[in-house]
Every structure is written in structure tokens, then in C-alpha cells.
VMD Tcl script that draws the C-alpha trace (Angstrom):
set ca {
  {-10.31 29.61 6.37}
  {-10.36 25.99 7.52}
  {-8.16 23.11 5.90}
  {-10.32 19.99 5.55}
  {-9.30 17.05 7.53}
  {-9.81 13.59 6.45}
  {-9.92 10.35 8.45}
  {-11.43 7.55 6.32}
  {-14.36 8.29 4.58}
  {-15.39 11.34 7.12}
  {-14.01 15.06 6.42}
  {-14.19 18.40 8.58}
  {-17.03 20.26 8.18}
  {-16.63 23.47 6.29}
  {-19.24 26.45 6.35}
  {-17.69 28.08 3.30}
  {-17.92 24.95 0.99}
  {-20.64 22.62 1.90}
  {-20.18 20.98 -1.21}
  {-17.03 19.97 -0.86}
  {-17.57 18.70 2.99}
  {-19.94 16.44 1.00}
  {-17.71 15.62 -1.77}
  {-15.13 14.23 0.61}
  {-17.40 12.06 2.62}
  {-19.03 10.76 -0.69}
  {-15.64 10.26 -2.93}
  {-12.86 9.77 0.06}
  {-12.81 5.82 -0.13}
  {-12.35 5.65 -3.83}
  {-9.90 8.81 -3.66}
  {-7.74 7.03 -0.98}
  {-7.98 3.57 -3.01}
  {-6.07 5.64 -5.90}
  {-4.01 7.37 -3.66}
  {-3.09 3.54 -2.37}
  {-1.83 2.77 -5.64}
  {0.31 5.53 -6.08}
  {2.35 4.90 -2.51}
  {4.02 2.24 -0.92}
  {1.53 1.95 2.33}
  {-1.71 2.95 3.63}
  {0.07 5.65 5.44}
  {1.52 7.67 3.07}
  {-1.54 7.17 0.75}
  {-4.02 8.98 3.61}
  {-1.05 11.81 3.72}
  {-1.30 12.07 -0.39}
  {-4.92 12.33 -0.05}
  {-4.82 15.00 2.83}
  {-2.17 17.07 0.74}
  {-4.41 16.37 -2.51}
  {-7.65 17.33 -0.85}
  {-6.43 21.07 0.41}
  {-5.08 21.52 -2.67}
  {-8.43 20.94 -3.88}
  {-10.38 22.91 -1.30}
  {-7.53 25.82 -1.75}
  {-9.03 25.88 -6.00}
  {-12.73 24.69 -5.08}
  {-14.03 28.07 -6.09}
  {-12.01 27.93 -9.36}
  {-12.88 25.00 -10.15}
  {-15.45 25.15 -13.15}
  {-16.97 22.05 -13.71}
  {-17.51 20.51 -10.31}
  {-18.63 17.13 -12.58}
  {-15.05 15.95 -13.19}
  {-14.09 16.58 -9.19}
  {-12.58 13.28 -9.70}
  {-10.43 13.96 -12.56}
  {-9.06 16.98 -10.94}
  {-8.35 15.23 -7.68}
  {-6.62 12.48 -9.34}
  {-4.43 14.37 -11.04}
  {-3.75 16.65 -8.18}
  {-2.96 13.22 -6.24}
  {-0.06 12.33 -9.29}
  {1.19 15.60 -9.30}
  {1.74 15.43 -5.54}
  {3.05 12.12 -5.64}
  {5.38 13.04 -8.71}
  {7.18 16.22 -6.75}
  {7.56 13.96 -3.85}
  {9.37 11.70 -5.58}
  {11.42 14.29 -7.19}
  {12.28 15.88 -3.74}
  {13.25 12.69 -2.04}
  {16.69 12.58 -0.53}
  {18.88 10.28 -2.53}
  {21.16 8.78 -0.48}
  {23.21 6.63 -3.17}
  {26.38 8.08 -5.48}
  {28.04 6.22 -8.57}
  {31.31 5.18 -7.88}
  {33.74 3.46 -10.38}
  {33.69 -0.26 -8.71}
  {30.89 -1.88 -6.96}
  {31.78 -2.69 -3.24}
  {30.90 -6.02 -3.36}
  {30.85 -8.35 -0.21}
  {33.41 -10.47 0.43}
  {33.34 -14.15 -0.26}
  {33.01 -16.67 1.97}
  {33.51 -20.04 1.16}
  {30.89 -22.34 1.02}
  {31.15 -25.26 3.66}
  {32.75 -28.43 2.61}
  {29.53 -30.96 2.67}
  {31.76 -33.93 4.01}
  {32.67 -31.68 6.66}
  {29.32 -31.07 7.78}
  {28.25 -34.34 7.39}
  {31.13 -35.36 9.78}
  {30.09 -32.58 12.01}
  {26.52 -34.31 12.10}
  {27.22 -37.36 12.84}
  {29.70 -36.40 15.60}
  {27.39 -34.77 16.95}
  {24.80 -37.60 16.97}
  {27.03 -39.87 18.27}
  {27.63 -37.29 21.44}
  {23.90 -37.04 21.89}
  {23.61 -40.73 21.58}
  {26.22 -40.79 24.77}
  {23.77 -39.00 27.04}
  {21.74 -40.05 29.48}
  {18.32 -41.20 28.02}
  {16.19 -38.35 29.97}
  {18.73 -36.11 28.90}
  {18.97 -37.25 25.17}
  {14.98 -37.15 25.15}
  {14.90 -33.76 26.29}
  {17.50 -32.18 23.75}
  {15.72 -33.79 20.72}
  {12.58 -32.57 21.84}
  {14.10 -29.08 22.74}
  {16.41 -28.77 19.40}
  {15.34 -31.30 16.92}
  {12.04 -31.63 17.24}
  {11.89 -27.95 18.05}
  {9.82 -28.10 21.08}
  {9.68 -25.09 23.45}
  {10.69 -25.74 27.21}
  {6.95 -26.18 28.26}
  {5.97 -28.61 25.17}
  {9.02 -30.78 26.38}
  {7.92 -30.56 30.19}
  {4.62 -32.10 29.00}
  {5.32 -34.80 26.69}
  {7.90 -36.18 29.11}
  {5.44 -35.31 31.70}
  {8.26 -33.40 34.22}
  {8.22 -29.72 35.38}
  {9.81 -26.98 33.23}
  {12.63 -26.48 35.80}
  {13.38 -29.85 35.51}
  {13.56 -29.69 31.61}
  {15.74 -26.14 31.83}
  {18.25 -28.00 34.40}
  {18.85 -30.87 32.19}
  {18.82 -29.56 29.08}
  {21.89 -27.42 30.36}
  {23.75 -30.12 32.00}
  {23.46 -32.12 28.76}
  {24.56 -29.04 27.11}
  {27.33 -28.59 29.00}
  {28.20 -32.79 28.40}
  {28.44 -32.02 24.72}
  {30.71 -28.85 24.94}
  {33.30 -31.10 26.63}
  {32.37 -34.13 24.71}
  {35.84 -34.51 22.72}
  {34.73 -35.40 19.71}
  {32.46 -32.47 19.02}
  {36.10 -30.28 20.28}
  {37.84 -32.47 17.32}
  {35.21 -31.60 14.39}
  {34.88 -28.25 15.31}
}
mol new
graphics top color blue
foreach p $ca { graphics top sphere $p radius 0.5 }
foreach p [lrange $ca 0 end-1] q [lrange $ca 1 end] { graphics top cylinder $p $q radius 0.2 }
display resetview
């Protein structure tokens, strides 16, 4: 005996049940729109279906009223769904105290504001082709061709100065002082 297989809306042929080859092809898109609902992605929903839809063609012949297919298949889809849940590996324990993280302290704002303005004074200190190319490059958030362009240079040119002024404001002493 052959297990269906489904992909989509298409299923295996089977010479014992044509009806049920039929039924799948027919009913698979609205099956696997339920069988979305009842998982957390598309994946797992076509596995629910599969698993639902053997279990189906496993009872077709006992199966009395072949009119409520649907009902039978959704509930066969919950069921599935429900003893998967059930047999998931839990992975959490109670303990007595919750580990919680510890605190950091939130930055003093006056701090950071000195911090800022240190550091625009530094910037303000480069050269002008340098300044240019770190506020395009870190303020403005430019990538190393975007700069290259607007300043109209080659992108070597912007990588070589951008780390010499780099280097400029890791020594500049004031930055060394706020930090």
C-alpha cells in the first residue's frame, strides 16, 4: 500500500483509492490553510497535513460518510497537532527565584552629552576632506561608495582617509579624557 504524498494542491496517485487521489487535489489548499492556522509556519503546517492525510488514507475505507471528508480531516489535523504539542520537549523547570539579569546602570545624560560634544569638537579639528568624509561615512550613514561619489574621489581614497581621521580621533586627547 502506498502513503499519499502531498506537495501543494497535487497528491500521489493511488490505484486503490481514486477517490481520495481526487479528494486531495480538490480539498489540499483549504486543508493546508487550516493546517496554517494551527502551526507556527508554512512548514510545519504542510508536515500536519501530510501526517493528517495518511491518517486519513490509512481509515478511507472506514470512513462512512465520505460527505463530511472535511470534518474528519480537520479533526484528524487538531488531534495531530494536540499530541504534538503534548510530546514536545520542555526544556524549562520552576525554580524558587527568577534569575534575573543583572542591572546595569543607565548612562548619566550629561555624560553623554559631554561625550558628544567632545567628540564634535575632535571632528571639527580635522582636516576638511577628512571631516567631510567621516560625516558622510558615520553621520550621514553613507556607505564607502556613496561617499566616493558625492565627494567625487575613488573608494580607496575614501577607505585611506577615513582611517587616518580615525586614527586622529583615537589620539585626539580630549576624546581619551571623556572616555
Amino acid at each position: 500500500m502506498t502513503t499519499p504524498v502531498c506537495t501543494g494542491a497535487s497528491a500521489a496517485m493511488s490505484p486503490s483509492f481514486p477517490s481520495f487521489s481526487s479528494y486531495v487535489r480538490d480539498r489540499s489548499p483549504v486543508l493546508l490553510r487550516t493546517a496554517r492556522s494551527l502551526t507556527a509556519n508554512p512548514c510545519d503546517a504542510e508536515d500536519l497535513l501530510q501526517t493528517a492525510l495518511t491518517k486519513t488514507y490509512l481509515a478511507w475505507e472506514r470512513i462512512a460518510d465520505h460527505r463530511a471528508l472535511d470534518g474528519y480531516v480537520r479533526r484528524t489535523l487538531v488531534n495531530t497537532r494536540t499530541s504534538q504539542w503534548r510530546k514536545r520537549k520542555v526544556d524549562e523547570f520552576a525554580c524558587e527565584e527568577l534569575p534575573e539579569p543583572e542591572a546595569t546602570p543607565a548612562p548619566d545624560p550629561a555624560e553623554q552629552q559631554g561625550l558628544r560634544d567632545a567628540m564634535w569638537r575632535a571632528i571639527l579639528r580635522l582636516p576638511d576632506r577628512q571631516r567631510a568624509m567621516v560625516v558622510l561615512r558615520y553621520y550621514e550613514d553613507l556607505s564607502e561608495a556613496q561617499t566616493a561619489e558625492v565627494l567625487g574621489v575613488s573608494v580607496g581614497t575614501v577607505k585611506s582617509a577615513v582611517s587616518r581621521a580615525l586614527s586622529k580621533l583615537r589620539e585626539d586627547p580630549e576624546l581619551a579624557h571623556a572616555c
